[in-house]
N, C-alpha and C positions, 0 to 999 in steps of 0.2 A: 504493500500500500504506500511506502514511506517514495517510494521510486517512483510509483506512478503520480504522487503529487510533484515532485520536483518534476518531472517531464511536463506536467500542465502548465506548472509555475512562466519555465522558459520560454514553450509556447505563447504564454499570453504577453509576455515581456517582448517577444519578438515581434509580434501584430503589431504592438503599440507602436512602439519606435518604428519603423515603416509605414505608417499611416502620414499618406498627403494631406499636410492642414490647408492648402491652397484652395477657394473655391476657384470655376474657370479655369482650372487649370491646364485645359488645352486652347482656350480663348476663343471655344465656340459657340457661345453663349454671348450678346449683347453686352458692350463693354460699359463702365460708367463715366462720366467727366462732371459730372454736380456734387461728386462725394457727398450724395446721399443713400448708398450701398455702401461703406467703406472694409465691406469682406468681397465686395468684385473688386475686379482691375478698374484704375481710374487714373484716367489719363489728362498729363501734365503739361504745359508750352511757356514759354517765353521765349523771346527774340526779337532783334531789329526788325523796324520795318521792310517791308520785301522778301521776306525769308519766307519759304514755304516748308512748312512743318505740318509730319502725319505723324500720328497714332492710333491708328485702326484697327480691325480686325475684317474688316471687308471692302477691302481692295483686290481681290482675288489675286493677292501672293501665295505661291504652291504653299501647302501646308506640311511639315511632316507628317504628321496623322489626322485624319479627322476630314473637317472642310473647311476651317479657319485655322489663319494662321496672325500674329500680333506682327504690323508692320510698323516700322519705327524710321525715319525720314526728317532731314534739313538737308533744303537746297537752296542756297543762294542765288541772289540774281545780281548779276552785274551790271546791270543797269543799279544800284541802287550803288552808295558810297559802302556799306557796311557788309556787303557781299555775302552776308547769311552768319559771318561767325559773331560769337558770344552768345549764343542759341541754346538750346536745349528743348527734348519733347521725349517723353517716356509714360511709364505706366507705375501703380505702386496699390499695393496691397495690404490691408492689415490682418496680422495674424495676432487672434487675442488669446489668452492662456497661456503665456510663455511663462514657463517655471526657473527663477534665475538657478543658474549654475550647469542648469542644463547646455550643452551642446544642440545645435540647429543645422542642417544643413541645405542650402537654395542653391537648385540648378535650372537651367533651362537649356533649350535645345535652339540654338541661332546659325544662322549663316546669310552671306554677304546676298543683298539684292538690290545691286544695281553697284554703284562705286562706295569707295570706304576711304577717304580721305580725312577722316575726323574722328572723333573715342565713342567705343560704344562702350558699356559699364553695366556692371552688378554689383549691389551691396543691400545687406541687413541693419537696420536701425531698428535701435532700442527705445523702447518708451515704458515709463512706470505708471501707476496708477492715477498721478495726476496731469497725466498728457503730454510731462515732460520729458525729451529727448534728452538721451543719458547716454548714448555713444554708439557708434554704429561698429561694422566688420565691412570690408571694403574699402574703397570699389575698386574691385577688380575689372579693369581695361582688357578686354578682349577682340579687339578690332585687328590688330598685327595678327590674328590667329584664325582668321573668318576665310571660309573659302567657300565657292559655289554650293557646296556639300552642310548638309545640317551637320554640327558640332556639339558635345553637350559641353559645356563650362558651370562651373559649381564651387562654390564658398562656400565653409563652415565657419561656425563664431557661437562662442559662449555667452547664453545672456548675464549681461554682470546685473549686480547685488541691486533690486530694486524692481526689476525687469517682469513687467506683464503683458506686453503684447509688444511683437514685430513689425516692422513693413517691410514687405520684397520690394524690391525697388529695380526697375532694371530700363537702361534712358539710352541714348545717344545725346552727345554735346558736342558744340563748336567751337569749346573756349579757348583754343590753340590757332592761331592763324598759320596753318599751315600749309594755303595752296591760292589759285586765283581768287576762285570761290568753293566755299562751304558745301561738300557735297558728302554725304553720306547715307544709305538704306540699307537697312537690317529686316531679315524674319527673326523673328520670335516663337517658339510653339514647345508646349509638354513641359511644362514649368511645375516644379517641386518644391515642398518646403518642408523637409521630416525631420523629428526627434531622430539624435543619433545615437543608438546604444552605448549605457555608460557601462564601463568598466563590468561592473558586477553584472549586470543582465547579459553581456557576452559571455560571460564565466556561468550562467545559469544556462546559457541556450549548449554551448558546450558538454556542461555536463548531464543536458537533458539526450541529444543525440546520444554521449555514450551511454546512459540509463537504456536509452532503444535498444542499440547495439546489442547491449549485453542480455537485453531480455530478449532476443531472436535467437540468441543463441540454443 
């Protein structure tokens, strides 16, 4: 009896921790921008005048999975003096229940659609129970790494002492002037945010496998 509890134990330790807390999280579901859903994706802009900025989900960019996919877009115009940079336009999520000390981990699955001459980014910000921001994990720059082909890319970060809900956060920006004009488009798509097994719940799912083992024998 004592064996087949510790097998259950693991088991449900291991559910928990692989559970996507992401709703939308292939972004084929209507996106929000009034952040009046702040558990959907909801989408962010600023920029000089002239810059053309998207954050969609129905632009019919190929999807990896599904039939949406999260397209993310600044393009400068030269006719204008500011040529698109200082920009930025993305999406952000809140994840509520975050238990400090725990480990988190946010990926998503992106690749380049159309040119990449600007940063695209991922990061995890922290907030406490009274809405205030207590420090993020990130951003990790992922544009040097984008190719025609979907990629997955993925941060981890511990929420520190305080810490009850997250936001995934994940943008393109043109704060670098580094070209005529500002031109960058990313897909987006299969985006995660899971509890990462701590220490001791690895060590329980371990010893539950050899509890099987042993009892097949």
């Amino acid at each position: 009896m004592r064996k087949i509890a510790i097998l259950a134990i693991a088991m449900t330790a291991g559910a928990a921790s692989g559970q996507n807390l992401l709703n939308n999280a292939g972004f084929e579901d209507d996106l929000g921008f009034d952040f009046s859903n702040v558990t959907n994706w909801n989408g962010f802009f600023g920029g000089p005048a002239g810059t053309f900025l998207e954050a969609f989900n129905d632009t019919g960019t190929a999807p990896r999975s599904g039939a949406r996919a999260l397209e993310l877009t600044i393009q400068g115009d030269a006719n204008f003096p500011t040529d698109g940079f200082g920009a930025f336009t993305g999406h952000v999520q809140q994840i509520p229940g975050i238990s400090e000390g725990a480990e988190y981990n946010l990926s998503i699955w992106s690749r380049s659609n159309g040119n990449v001459t600007n940063a695209a980014e991922l990061r995890i910000e922290w907030f406490d129970a009274a809405d205030n921001n207590i420090g993020s994990t990130g951003n990790l720059e992922f544009q040097d790494l984008l190719t025609s082909d979907y990629q997955q890319f993925s941060i981890s970060g511990v929420a520190p002492a305080g810490a009850t809900r997250a936001n995934a956060v994940v943008a393109v920006q043109s704060f670098l002037n580094d070209g005529i004009i500002a031109d960058i488009s990313i897909a987006v798509d299969d985006a995660e945010f899971v509890l990462v097994p701590a220490p001791a719940s690895a060590a329980l799912l371990g010893l539950g496998g050899l509890v099987a083992a042993r009892r097949r024998r």
